[in-house]
C-alpha positions as CSV (number, residue, x, y, z in Angstrom):
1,X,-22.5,-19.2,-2.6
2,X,-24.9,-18.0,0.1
3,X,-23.4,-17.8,3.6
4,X,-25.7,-17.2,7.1
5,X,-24.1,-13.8,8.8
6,X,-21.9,-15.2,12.0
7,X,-22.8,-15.3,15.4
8,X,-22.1,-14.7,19.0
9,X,-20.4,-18.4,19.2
10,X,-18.2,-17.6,16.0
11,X,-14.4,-17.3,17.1
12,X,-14.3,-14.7,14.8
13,X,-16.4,-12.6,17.1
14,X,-13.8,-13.3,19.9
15,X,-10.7,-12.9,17.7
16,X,-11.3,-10.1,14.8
17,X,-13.5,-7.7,17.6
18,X,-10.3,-7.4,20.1
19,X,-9.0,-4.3,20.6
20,X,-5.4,-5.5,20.3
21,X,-5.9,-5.9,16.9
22,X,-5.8,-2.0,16.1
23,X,-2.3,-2.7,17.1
24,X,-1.7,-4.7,13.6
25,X,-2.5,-1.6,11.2
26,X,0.5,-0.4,9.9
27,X,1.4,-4.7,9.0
28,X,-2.3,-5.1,7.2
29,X,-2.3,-2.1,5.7
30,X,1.1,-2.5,4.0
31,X,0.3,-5.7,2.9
32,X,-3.2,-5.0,1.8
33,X,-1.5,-2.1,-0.3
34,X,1.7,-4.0,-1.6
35,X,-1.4,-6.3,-3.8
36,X,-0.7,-4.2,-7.4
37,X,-4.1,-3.5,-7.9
38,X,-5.0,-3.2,-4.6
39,X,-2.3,-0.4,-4.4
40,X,-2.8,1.4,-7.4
41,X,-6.6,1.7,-6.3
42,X,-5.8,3.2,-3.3
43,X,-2.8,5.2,-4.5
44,X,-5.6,6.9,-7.4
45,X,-8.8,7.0,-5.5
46,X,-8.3,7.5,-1.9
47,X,-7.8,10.2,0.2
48,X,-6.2,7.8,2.7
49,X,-2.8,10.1,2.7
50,X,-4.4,13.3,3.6
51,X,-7.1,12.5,6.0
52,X,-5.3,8.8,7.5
53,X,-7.0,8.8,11.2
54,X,-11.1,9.9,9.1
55,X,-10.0,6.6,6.3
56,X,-9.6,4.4,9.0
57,X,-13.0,5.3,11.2
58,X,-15.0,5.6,8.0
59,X,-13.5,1.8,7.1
60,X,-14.2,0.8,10.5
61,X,-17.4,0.2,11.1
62,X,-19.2,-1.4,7.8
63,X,-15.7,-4.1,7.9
64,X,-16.5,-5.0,11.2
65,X,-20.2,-4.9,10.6
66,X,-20.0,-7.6,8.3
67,X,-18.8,-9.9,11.1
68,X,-21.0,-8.0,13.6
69,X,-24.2,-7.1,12.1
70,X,-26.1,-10.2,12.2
71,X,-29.1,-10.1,10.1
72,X,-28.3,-6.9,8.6
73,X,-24.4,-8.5,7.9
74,X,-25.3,-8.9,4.0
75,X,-26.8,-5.8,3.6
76,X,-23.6,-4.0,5.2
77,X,-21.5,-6.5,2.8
78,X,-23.6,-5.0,-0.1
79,X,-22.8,-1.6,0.5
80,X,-19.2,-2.3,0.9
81,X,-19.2,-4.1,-2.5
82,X,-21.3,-1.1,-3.9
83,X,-18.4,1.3,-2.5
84,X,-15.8,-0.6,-5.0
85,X,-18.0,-0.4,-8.5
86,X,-16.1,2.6,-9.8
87,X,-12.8,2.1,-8.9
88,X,-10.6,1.1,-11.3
89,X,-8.1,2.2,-14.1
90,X,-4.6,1.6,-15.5
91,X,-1.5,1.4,-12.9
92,X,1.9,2.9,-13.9
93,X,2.9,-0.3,-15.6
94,X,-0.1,-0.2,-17.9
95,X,-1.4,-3.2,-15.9
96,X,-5.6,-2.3,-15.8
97,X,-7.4,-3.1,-12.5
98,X,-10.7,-3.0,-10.1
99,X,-11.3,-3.6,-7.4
100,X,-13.9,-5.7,-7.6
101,X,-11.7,-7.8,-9.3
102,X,-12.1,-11.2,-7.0
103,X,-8.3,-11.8,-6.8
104,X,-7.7,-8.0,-5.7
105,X,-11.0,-8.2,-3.3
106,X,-10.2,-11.5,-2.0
107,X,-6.6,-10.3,-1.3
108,X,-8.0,-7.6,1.4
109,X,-10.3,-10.2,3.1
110,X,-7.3,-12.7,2.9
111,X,-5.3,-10.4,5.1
112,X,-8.0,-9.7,7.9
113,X,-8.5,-13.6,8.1
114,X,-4.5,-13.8,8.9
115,X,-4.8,-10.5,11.1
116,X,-7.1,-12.6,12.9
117,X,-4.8,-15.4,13.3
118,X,-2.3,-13.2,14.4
119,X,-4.9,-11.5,16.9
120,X,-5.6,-15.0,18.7
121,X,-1.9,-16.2,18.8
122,X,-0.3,-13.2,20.0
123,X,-2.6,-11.9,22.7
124,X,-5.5,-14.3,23.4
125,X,-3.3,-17.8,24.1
126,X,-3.0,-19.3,20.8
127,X,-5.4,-21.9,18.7
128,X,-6.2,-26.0,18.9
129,X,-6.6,-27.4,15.5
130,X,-9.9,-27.6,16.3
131,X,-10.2,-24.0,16.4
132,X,-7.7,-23.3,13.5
133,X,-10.3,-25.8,11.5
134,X,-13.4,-23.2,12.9
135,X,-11.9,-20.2,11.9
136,X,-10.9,-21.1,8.6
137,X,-14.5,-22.2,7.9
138,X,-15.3,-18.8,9.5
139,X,-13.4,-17.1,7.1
140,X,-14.9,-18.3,3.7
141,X,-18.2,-17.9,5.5
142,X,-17.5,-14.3,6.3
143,X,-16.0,-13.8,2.5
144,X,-19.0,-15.4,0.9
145,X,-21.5,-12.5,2.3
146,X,-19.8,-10.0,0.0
147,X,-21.7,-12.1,-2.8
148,X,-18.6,-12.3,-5.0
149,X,-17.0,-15.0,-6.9
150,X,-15.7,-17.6,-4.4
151,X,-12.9,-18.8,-6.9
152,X,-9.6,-17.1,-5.8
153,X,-10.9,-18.7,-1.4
154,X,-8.8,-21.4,-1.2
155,X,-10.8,-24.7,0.1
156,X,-8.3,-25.7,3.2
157,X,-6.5,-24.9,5.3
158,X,-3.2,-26.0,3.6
159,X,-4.7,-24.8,0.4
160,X,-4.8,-21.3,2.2
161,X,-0.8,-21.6,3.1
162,X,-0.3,-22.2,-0.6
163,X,-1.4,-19.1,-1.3
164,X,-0.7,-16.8,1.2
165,X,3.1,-17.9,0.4
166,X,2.3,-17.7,-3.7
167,X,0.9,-14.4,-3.0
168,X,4.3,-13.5,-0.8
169,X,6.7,-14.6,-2.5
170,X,5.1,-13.8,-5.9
171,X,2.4,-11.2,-6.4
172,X,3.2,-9.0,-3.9
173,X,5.6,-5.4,-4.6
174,X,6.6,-2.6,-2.7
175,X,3.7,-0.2,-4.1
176,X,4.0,3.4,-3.3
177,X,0.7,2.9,-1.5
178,X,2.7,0.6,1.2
179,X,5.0,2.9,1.5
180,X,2.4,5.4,2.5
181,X,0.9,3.0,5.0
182,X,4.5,2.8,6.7
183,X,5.3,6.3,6.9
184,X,3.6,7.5,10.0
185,X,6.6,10.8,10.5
186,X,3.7,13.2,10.2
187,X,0.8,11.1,12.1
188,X,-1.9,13.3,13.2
189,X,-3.0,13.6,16.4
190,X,-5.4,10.6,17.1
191,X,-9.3,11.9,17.4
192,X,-10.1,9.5,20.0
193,X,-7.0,11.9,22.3
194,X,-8.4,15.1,21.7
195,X,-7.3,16.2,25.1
196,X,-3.6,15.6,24.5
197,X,-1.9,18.9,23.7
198,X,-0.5,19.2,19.6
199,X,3.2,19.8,21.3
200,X,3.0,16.5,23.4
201,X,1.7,15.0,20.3
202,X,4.5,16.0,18.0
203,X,7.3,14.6,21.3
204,X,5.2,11.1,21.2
205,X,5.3,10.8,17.6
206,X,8.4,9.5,16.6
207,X,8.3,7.0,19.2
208,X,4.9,6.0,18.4
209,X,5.8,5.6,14.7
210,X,8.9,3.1,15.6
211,X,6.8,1.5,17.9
212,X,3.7,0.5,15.3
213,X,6.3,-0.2,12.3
């Protein structure tokens, strides 16, 4: 399936580019990480636990570039995909995995489209049908840039709630990699507060921690 990049009247330009958003990390990240292969991928082959604040900026740009890019959104898609061809293995229940894998790869994109969701009813007033309807049509047209299978992308809405409470109530596991995700006791200090003193740091922490869990 081809899909045309989205545009300036997409709500997911509204929705996914808010700020208040950042606020959901700890929530997508665990769930991202509680998929089994989606966990034992990151849990082999990323550095996320010893640089967490450099894994998120470095994810930062080419996810959001695939909603923002415009013209160029394939091309960022591509190199995302590309990113993923060597990652892959055998988990610690002899289950093998990849992520390209559509069911792993959809699972991620799954969980911004709900992050999304979340974005719009929490902070920016809620969604009409109408505009439930428009940003669930923006979300397989977002997916299909990637250029993988469309199989696992449920076709409705209600199809979409089927799955997300399949993959919940079914797939899902509490994956050492969610665990990591959730354990923000030794946060560094953010790089975007490089002026905030290490000691004042370490006395926000813990309330910080509580605060995004």
């Amino acid at each position: 399936m081809c899909s045309q990049p989205l545009g300036p009247d997409a709500l997911t330009w509204r929705y996914f580019g808010d700020w208040r958003g950042m606020l959901q990390g700890p929530w997508a990240g665990s769930m991202q990480n509680m998929h089994p292969g989606l966990g034992a991928a990151v849990t082999e082959h990323s550095t996320f636990e010893l640089e967490r604040w450099q894994r998120v900026m470095r994810s930062l740009y080419p996810i959001g570039g695939v909603v923002f890019d415009g013209a160029r959104a394939a091309d960022t898609a591509a190199r995302i995909r590309r990113y993923h061809n060597d990652i892959g293995g055998v988990d610690a229940q002899g289950r093998r995995y990849h992520a390209l894998d559509p069911d792993t790869f959809y699972w991620a994109h799954a969980t911004f489209y709900v992050g999304t969701l979340r974005t719009a009813e929490c902070f920016m007033g809620g969604l009409t049908e109408a505009q439930h309807e428009q940003l669930f049509a923006e979300h397989r047209q977002w997916y299909a840039l990637y250029g993988m299978s469309m199989r696992p992308v449920p076709a409705t809405r209600a199809d979409f709630q089927r799955y997300w409470d399949h993959m919940c109530r079914e797939v899902l596991e509490d994956t050492p990699a969610a665990r990591v995700v959730l354990d923000l006791s030794e946060l560094p200090r953010p790089p975007f507060l490089p002026w905030l003193p290490a000691r004042v740091w370490a006395l926000l922490r813990p309330a910080v921690a509580r605060s995004a869990v």
